[in-house]
N, C-alpha and C positions, 0 to 999 in steps of 0.2 A: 550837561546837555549834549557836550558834543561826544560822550561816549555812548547816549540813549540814542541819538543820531546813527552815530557807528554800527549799534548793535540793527537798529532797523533796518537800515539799507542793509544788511551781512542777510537780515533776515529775507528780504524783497530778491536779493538777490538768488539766495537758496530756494525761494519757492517760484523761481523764473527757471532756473537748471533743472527742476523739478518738472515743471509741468513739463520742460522743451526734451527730457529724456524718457519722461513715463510713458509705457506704451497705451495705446488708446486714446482716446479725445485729448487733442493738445500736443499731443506728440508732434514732432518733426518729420515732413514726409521722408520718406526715400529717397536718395538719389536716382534722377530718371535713367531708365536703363538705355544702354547701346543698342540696337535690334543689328540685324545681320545686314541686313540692306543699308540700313543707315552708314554703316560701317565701310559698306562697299564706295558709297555718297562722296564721305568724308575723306576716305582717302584720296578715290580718284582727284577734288577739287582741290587737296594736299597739292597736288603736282603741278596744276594750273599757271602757264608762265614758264613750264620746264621748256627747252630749246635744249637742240643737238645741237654737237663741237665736234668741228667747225659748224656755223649757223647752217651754213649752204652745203653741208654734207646731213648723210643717215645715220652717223654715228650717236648711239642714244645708250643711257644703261639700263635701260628696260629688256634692249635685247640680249646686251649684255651679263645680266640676270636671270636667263637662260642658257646661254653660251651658244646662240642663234646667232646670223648675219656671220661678217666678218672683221677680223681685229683690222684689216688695210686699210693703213690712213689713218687710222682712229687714238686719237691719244686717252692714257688713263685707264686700261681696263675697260674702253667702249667699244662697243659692234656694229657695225653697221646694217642694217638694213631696214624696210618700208615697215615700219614699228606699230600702226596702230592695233594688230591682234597681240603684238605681245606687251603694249600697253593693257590692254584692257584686260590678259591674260595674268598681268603682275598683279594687280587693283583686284580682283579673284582669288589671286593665292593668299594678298597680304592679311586680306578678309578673314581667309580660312575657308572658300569654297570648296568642294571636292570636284578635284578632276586633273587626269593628266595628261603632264607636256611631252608633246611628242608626236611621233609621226606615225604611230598604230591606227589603225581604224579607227574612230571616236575621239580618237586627241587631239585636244587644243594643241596650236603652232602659229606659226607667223604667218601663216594663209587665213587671212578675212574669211574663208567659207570653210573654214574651221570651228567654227562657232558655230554655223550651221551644223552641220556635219554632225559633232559633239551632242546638238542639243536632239538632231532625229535619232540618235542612238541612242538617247538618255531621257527621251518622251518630255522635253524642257524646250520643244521648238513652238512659237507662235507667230502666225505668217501676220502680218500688218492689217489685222479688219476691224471693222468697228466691234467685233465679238469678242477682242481683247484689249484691256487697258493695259500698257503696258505699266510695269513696276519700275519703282528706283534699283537701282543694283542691276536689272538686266542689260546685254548686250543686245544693242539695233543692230542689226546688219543691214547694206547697204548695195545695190548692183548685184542683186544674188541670181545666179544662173542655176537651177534645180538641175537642168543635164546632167551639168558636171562641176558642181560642190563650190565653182567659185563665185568670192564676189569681190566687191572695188574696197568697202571698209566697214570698219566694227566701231563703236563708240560706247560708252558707259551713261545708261540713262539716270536722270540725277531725278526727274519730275514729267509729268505731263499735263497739260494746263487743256481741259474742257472746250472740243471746239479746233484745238488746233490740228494744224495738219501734221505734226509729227513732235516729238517727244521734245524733252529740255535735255542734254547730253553734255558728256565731258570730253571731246576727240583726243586721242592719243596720234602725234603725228598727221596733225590737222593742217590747214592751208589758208584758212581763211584770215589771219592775223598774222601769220609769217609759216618761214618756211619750215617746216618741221617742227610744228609744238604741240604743247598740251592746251587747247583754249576752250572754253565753253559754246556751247552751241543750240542757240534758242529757236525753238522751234523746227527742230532740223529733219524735215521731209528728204532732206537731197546732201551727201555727202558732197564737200569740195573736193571734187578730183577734179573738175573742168568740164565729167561730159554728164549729159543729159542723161546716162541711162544709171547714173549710179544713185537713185531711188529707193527710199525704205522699202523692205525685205518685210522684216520682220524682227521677233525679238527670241534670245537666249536667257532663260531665266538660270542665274545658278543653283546647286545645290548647295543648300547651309552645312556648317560645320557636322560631324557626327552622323549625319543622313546617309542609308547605304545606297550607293552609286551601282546603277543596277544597271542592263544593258550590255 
């Protein structure tokens, strides 16, 4: 009995590995796939809680990951300086966005209306109207002066929630929780810099991996 036993369960179990490997009805789905934006998502809120060292200095390795800012002061291989575009610009690479760093016409850098800039060069610009929804993975920008390409800051949008006044985002070198960090930011119509004019802009959507970068 207890070998007719044996042999059942051996059999139950074989026609269980069976049905769970066969393709077609019964099969085991797929693993869900990564999308490009998600990716963008995922990393940026990776960082979430990052803080520069010293707390109350710029020193961050975002910029330093560039070879942006400066080494003064900075222990470990960090840079100093105002890091939110080259937050959002690493969170980009790590992706596998296309675009480059630097100070050429169209190059993303450590200037917030760099992102601007990039994205009217590269037809990826969308000014803040109800005629665009913005996406996960795009950069907000923030205080944007059209004159002259600046603005106050850039952040990594995570979601937008129906109704609100500005998107769910990830700040790079944000204010609102402390001084120089990565913290989440719900609903953020209005960047923490302290003044009243640094107001959604608009959004940079990036280009996905393999896309040619035209412009």
């Amino acid at each position: 009995m207890a070998v007719l036993c044996l042999v059942v369960v051996l059999g139950l179990i074989a026609v269980g590995m069976s049905a769970r490997t066969r393709p077609g009805t019964g099969s085991l789905p797929p693993p869900p796939s990564t999308t490009f934006e998600a990716r963008i998502v995922t990393i940026a809120e990776s960082q979430v809680g990052y803080h520069t060292e010293p707390r109350d200095s710029y020193c961050n390795k975002f910029s330093a990951y560039w070879g942006a800012g400066t080494p003064t002061g900075c222990p470990r291989g960090l840079r100093a300086e105002e890091w939110c575009a080259d937050f959002a610009a690493w969170v980009w690479r790590q992706a596998g966005a296309q675009f480059t760093y630097g100070v050429g016409a169209g190059d993303i850098n450590a200037a917030a209306g760099s992102f601007y800039e990039w994205a009217q060069a590269h037809g990826r610009w969308h000014p803040a109207t109800p005629g665009y929804q913005p996406q996960p993975g795009d950069v907000a920008v923030y205080g944007l002066d059209t004159t002259t390409g600046s603005a106050a800051h850039v952040a990594i949008v995570t979601g937008d929630q129906l109704g609100a006044r500005g998107p769910d985002v990830v700040n790079g070198d944000g204010d609102h929780t402390g001084f120089s960090v990565v913290e989440i930011g719900v609903d953020q119509y209005k960047a923490d810099t302290g003044s009243s004019s640094a107001l959604l802009s608009g959004y940079a959507s990036p280009i996905r991996p393999g896309r040619t970068v035209s412009g």
